[in-house]
KEKE-3310 file (N, C-alpha, C; in steps of 0.2 Angstrom, whole numbers, plus 5000, padded with zeros to 4 digits):
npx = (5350:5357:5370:5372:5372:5385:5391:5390:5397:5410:5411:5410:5422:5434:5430:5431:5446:5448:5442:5451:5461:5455:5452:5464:5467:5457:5460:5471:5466:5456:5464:5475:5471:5472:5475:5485:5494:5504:5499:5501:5513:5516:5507:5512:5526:5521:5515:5526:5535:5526:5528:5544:5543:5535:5540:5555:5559:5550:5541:5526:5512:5500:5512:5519:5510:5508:5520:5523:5512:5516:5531:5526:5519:5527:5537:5528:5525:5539:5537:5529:5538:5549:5543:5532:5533:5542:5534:5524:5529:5533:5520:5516:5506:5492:5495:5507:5510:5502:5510:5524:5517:5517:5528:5536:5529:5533:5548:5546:5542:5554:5562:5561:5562:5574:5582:5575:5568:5558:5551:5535:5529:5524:5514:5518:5506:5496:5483:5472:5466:5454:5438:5424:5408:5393:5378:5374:5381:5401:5414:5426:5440:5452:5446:5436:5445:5450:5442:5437:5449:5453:5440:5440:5453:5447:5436:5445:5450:5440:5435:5447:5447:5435:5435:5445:5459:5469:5459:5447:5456:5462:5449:5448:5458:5454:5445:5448:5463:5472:5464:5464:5479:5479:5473:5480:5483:5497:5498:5507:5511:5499:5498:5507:5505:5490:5496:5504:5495:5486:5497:5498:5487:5487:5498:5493:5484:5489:5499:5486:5481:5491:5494:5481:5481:5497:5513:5520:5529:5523:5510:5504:5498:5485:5478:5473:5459:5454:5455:5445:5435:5436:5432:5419:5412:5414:5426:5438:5429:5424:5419:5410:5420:5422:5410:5410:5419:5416:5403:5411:5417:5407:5400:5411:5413:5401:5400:5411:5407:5394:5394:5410:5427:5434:5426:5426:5435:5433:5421:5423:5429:5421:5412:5417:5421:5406:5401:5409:5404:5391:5390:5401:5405:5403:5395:5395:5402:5407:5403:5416:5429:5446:5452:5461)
npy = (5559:5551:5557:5554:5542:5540:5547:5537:5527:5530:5532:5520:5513:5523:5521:5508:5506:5512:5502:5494:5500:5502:5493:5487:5496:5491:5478:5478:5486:5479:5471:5475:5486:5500:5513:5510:5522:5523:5512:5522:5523:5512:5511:5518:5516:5503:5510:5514:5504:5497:5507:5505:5490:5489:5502:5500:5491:5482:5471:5462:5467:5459:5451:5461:5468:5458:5457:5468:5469:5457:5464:5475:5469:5462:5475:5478:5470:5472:5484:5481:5474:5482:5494:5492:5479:5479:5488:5481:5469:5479:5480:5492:5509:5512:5527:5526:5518:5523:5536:5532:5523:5535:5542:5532:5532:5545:5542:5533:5539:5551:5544:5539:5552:5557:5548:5544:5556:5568:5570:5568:5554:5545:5531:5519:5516:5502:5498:5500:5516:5520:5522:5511:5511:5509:5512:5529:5531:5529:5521:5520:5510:5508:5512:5501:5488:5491:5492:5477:5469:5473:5471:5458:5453:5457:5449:5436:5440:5440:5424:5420:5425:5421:5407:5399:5390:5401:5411:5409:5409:5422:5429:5425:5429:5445:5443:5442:5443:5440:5426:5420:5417:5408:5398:5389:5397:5406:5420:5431:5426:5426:5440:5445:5440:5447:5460:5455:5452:5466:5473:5468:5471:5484:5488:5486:5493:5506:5506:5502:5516:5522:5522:5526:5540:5547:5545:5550:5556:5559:5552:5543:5549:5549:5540:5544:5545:5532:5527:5537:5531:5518:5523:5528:5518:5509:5505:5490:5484:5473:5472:5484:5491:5491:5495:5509:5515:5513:5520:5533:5534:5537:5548:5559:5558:5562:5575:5582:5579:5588:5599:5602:5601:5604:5606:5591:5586:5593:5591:5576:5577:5583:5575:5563:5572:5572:5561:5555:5562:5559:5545:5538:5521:5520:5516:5499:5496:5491:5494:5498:5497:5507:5509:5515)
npz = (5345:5340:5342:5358:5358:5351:5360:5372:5368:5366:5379:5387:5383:5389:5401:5402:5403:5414:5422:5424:5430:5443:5449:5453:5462:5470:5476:5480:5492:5497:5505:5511:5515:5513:5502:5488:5481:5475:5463:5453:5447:5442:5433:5426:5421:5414:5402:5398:5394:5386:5373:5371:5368:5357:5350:5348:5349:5340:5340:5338:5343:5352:5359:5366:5374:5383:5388:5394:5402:5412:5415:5422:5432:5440:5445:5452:5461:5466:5471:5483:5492:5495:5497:5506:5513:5522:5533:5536:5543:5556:5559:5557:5557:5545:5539:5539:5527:5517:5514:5511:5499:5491:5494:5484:5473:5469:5468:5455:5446:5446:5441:5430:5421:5423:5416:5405:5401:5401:5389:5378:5372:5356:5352:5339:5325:5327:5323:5311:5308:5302:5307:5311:5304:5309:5304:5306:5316:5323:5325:5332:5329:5338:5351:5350:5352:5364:5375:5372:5375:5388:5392:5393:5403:5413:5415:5414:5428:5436:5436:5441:5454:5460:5456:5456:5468:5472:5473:5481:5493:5493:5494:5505:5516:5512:5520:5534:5535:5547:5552:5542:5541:5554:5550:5540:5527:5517:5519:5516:5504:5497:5498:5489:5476:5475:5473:5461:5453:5451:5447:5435:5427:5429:5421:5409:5407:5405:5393:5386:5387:5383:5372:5367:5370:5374:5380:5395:5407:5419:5417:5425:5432:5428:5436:5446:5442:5443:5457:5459:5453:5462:5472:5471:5466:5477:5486:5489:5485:5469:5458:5464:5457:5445:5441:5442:5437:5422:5425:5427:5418:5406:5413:5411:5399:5394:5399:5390:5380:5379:5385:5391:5388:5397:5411:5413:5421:5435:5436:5439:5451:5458:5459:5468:5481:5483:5486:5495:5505:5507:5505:5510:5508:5496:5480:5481:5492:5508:5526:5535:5546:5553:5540:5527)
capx = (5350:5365:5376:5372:5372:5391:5393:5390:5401:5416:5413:5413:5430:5438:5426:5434:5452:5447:5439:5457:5466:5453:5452:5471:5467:5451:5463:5476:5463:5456:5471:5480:5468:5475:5475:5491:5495:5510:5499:5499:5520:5515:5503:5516:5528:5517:5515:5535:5536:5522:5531:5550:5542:5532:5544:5561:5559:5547:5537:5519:5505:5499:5518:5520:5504:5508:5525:5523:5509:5521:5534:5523:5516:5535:5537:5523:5528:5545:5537:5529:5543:5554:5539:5527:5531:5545:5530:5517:5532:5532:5515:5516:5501:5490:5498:5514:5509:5502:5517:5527:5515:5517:5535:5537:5528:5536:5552:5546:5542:5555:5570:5559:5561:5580:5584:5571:5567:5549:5548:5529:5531:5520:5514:5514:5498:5495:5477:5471:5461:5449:5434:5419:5405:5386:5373:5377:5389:5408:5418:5436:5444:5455:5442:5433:5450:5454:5435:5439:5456:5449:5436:5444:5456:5442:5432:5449:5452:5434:5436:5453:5445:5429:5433:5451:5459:5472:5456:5445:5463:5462:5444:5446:5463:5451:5441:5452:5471:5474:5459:5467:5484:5478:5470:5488:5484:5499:5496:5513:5511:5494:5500:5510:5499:5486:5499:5504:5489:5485:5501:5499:5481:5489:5502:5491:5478:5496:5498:5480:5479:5496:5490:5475:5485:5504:5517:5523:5531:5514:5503:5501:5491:5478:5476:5468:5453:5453:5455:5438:5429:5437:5428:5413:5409:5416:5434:5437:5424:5430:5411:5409:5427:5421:5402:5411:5425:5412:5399:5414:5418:5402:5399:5418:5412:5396:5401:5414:5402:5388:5399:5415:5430:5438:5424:5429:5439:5430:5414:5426:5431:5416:5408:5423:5417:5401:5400:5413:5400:5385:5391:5408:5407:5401:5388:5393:5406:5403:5406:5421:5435:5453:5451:5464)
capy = (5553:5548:5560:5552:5533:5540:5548:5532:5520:5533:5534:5514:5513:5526:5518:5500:5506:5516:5500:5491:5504:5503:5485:5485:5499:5486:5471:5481:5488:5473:5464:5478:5490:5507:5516:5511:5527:5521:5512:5528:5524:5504:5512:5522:5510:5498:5513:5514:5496:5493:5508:5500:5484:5492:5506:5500:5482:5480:5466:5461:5470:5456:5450:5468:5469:5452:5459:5475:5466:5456:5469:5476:5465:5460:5480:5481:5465:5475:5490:5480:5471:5486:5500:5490:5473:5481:5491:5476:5465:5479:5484:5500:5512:5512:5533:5526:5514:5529:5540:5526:5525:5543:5543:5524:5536:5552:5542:5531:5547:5553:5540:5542:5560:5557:5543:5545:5561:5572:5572:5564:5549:5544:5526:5515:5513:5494:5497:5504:5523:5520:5518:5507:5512:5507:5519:5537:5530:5530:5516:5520:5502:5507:5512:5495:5486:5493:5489:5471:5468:5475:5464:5450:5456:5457:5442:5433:5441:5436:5417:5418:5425:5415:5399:5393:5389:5406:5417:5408:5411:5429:5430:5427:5432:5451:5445:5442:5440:5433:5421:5414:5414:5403:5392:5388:5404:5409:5427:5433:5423:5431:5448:5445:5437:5452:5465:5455:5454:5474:5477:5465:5475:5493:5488:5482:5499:5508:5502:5506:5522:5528:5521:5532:5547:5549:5542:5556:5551:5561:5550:5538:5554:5547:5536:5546:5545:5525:5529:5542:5528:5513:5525:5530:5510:5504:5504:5483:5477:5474:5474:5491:5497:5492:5500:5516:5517:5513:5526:5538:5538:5539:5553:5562:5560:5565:5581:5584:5581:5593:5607:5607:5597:5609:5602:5584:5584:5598:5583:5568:5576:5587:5568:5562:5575:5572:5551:5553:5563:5557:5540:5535:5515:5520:5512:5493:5495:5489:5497:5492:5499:5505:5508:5523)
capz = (5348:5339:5347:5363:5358:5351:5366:5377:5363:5369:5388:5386:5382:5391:5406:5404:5404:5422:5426:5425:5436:5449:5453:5458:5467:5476:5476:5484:5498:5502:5507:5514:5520:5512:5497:5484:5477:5472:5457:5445:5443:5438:5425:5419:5418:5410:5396:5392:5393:5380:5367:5371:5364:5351:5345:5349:5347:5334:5346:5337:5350:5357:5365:5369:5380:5389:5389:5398:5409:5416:5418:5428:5437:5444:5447:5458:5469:5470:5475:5489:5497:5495:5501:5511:5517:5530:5536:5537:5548:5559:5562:5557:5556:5539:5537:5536:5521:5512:5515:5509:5494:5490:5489:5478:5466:5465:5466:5451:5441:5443:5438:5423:5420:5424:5411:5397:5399:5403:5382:5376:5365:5353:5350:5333:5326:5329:5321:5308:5311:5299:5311:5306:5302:5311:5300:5308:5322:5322:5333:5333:5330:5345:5356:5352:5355:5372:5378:5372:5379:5394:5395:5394:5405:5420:5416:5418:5433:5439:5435:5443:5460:5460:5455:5460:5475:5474:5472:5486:5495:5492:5498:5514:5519:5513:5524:5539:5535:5555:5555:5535:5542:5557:5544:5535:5522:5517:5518:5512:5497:5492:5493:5482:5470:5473:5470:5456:5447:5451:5443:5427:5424:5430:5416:5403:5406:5404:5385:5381:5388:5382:5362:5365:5370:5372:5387:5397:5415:5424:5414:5431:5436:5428:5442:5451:5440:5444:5463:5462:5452:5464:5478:5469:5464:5484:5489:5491:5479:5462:5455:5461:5455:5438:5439:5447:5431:5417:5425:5429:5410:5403:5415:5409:5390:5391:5400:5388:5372:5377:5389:5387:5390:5405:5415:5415:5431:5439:5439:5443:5459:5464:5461:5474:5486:5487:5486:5502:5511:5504:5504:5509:5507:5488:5478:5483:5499:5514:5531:5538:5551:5550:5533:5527)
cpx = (5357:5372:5377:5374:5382:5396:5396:5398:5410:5417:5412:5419:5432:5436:5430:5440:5453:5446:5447:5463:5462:5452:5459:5472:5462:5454:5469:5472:5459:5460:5473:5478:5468:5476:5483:5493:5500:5506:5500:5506:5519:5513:5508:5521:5526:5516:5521:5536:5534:5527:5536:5547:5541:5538:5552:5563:5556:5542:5531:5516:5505:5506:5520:5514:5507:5512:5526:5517:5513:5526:5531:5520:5523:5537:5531:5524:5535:5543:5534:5534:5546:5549:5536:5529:5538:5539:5526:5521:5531:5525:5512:5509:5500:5495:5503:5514:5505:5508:5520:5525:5517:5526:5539:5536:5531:5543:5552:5546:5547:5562:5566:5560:5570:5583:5582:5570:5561:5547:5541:5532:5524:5518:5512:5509:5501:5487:5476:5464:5455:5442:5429:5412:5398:5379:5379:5381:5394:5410:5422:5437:5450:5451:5438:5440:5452:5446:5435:5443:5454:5442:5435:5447:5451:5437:5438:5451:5445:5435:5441:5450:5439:5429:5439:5454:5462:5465:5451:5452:5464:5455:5445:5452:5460:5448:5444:5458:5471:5472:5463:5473:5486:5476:5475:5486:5493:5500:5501:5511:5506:5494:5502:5508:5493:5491:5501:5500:5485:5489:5500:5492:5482:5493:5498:5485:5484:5497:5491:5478:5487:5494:5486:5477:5491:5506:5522:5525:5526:5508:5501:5497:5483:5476:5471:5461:5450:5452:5445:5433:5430:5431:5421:5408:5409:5421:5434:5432:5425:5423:5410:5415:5425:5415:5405:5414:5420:5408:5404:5416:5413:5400:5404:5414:5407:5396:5405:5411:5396:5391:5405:5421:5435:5434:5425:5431:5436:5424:5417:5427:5427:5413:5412:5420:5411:5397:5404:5410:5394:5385:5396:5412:5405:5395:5388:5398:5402:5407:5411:5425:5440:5455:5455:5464)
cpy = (5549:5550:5556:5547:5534:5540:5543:5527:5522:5532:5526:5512:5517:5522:5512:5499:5508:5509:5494:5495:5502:5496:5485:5488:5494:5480:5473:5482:5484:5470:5467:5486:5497:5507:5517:5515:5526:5517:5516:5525:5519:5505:5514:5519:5503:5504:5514:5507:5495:5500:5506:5495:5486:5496:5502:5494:5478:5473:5466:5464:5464:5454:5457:5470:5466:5455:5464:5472:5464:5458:5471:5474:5462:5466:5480:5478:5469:5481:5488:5478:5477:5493:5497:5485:5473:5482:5486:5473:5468:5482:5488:5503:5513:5520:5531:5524:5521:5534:5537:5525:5530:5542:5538:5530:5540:5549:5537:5536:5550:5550:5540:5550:5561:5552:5544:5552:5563:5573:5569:5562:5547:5537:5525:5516:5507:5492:5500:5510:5526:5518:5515:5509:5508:5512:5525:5535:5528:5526:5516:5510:5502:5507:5505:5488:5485:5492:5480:5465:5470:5471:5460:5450:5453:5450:5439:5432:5439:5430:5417:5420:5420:5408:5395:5396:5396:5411:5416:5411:5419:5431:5431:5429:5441:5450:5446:5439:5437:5427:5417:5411:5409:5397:5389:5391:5405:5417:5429:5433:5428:5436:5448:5446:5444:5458:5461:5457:5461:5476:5476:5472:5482:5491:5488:5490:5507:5509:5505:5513:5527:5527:5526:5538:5546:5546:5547:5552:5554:5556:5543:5544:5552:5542:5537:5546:5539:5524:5531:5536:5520:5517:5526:5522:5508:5504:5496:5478:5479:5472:5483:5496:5496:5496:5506:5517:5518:5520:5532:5541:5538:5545:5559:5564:5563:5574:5585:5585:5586:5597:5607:5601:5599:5607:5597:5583:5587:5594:5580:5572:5579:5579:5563:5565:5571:5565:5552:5557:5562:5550:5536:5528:5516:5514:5504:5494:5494:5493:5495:5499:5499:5505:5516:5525)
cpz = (5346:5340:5354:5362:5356:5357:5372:5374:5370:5377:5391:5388:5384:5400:5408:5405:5412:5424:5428:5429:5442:5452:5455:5462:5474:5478:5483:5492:5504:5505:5513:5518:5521:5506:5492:5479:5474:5465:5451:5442:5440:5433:5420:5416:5414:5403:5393:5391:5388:5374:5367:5367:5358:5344:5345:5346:5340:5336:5342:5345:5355:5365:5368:5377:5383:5389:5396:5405:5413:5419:5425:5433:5442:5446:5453:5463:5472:5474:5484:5494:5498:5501:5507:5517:5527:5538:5539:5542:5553:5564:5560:5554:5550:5537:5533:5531:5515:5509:5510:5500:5489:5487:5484:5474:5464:5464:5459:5446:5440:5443:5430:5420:5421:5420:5402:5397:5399:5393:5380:5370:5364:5352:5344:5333:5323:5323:5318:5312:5311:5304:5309:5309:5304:5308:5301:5314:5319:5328:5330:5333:5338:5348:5357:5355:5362:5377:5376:5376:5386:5398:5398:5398:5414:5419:5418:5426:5438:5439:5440:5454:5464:5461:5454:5467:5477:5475:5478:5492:5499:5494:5504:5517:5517:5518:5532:5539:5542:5555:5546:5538:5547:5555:5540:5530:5520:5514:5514:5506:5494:5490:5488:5476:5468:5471:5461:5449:5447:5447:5436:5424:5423:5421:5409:5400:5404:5398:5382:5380:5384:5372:5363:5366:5369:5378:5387:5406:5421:5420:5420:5434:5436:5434:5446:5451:5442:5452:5464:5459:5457:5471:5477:5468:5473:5484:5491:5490:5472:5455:5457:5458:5448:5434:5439:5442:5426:5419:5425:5421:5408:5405:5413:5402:5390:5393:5395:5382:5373:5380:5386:5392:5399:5410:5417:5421:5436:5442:5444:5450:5464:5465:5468:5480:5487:5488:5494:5508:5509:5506:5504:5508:5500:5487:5479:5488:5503:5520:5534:5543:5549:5544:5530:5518)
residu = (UNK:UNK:UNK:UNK:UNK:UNK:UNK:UNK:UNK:UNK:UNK:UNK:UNK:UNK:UNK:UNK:UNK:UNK:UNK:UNK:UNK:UNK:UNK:UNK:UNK:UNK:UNK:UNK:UNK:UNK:UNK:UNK:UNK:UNK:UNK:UNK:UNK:UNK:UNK:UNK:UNK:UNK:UNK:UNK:UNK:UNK:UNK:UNK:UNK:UNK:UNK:UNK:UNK:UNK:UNK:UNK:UNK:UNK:UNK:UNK:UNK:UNK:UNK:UNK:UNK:UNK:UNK:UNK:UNK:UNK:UNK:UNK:UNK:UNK:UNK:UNK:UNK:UNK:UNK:UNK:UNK:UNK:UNK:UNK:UNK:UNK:UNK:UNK:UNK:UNK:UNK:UNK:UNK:UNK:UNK:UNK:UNK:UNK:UNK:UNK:UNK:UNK:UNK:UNK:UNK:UNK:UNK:UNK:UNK:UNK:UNK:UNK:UNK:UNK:UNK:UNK:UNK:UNK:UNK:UNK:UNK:UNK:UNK:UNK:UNK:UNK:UNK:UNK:UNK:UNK:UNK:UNK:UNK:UNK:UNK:UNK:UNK:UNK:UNK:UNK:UNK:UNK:UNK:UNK:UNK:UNK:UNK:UNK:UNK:UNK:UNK:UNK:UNK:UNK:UNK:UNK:UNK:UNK:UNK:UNK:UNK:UNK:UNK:UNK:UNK:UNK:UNK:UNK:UNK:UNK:UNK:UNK:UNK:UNK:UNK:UNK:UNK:UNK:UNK:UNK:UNK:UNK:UNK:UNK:UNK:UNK:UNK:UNK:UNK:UNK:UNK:UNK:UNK:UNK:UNK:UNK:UNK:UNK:UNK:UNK:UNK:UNK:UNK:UNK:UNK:UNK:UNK:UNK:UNK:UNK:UNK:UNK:UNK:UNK:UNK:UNK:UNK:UNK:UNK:UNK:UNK:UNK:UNK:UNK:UNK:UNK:UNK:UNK:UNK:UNK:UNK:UNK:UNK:UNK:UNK:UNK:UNK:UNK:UNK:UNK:UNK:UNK:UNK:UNK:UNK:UNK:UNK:UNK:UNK:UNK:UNK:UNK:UNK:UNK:UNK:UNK:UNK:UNK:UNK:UNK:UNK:UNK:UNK:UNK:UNK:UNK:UNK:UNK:UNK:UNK:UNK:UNK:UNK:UNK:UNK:UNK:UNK:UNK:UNK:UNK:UNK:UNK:UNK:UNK:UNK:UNK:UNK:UNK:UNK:UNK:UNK:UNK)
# end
């Protein structure tokens, strides 16, 4: 039992890091109605941004985080104007905005790979290692941190949808950008804003995930895991991109604590397959159209 209750603590906190990739993947999808592959590069940049502050700088954590959020959160607007917002003036079919996607990333990747270098870097420890102690369980001080910060993070970003004018704004321009922008919406603007706020969260889940591991200029791969759980939750509901990330790591860990960690992705994407014929609006999507 105490294996197990260990088990969940971990797949928690790897769960609520997924859950901050997958909503910018749901922020993005609603708006814009296709899959921004291009976030895995945000994340990555959002994981050298936070060691540059950390290692180079010598920046306290927290300004480091906000720091690297923000970065990124201005790196992802850029990548819209620069990749997308041609696309949107003219028209152009969802493929191409994939396409388009696809290669922002690989050429994100690899100005990184051509500057810094494909080397793995290490982050400072910011916390101490020493975990704390509940009878027989073990909670990693990171691990509770990054489940924290992550919290906060998405309740923020709740509040901010909810309950002011840009986030009602941002409802219904998903619901129907034409029908807002004949309401004096201005849709431009909100893109923006949602790519923002995809970017600052990508950035921010970037930073925790590179503390828990290392930052290599593939580590926006992980994205993909935020993707299978933005699909698994609903693609364009940002309740189930966080059910679908949460469930997705508890499912991860718990496969890796009793089988074997070679498993792990082999799950994630048989569970991918079989959610997208089983159920391709996910556990809260809604049916929609034109949806790529």
């Amino acid at each position: 039992m105490n294996e197990f209750l260990q088990q969940l603590i971990n797949g928690l906190s790897i769960g609520s890091v997924y859950a901050l990739m997958a909503v910018g993947y749901s922020l993005v999808y609603s708006i814009m109605n296709f899959s921004n592959f291009a976030h895995g590069g945000v994340i990555m940049f959002g994981a050298y941004f936070g060691y540059f502050f950390l290692k180079s700088l010598g920046l306290p954590f927290y300004m480091a985080l906000l720091l690297a959020g923000g970065l990124a959160a201005i790196l992802a607007v850029i990548v819209e104007k620069i990749a997308y917002s041609p696309l949107r003036r003219r028209n152009a079919p969802f493929l191409y905005y994939i396409i388009s996607a696809m290669g922002a990333s690989i050429f994100m990747e690899n100005i990184v790979v051509a500057t810094i270098g494909p080397t793995f870097l290490t982050y400072p420890n910011v916390i101490s290692v020493e975990p704390i102690k509940l009878g027989n369980l073990s909670i990693g001080r990171l691990d509770l941190m990054m489940f924290i910060i992550s919290a906060v993070s998405l309740i923020l970003l709740v509040y901010i949808i909810d309950y002011t004018k840009v986030g009602k704004a941002i409802q219904a321009t998903a619901y129907n950008m034409k029908a807002s922008a004949l309401m004096g919406i201005n849709t431009d603007l909100i893109i923006i804003i949602v790519f923002a706020l995809g970017g600052a969260l990508a950035g921010i889940a970037g930073v925790l995930f590179g503390m828990k591991y290392t930052v290599y200029p593939q580590i926006g791969n992980i994205t993909l895991k935020s993707f299978i759980a933005a699909v698994f939750g609903g693609l364009g509901s940002l309740p189930g991109a966080v059910i679908g990330s949460v469930l997705l790591g508890l499912i991860e860990t718990l496969v890796s604590g009793y089988f074997s960690s070679q498993y792990r992705d082999l799950i994630s994407f048989a569970l991918l397959i079989f959610i997208l014929i089983v159920r391709p609006v996910g556990l809260m999507g809604k049916v929609v159209e034109d949806k790529a």
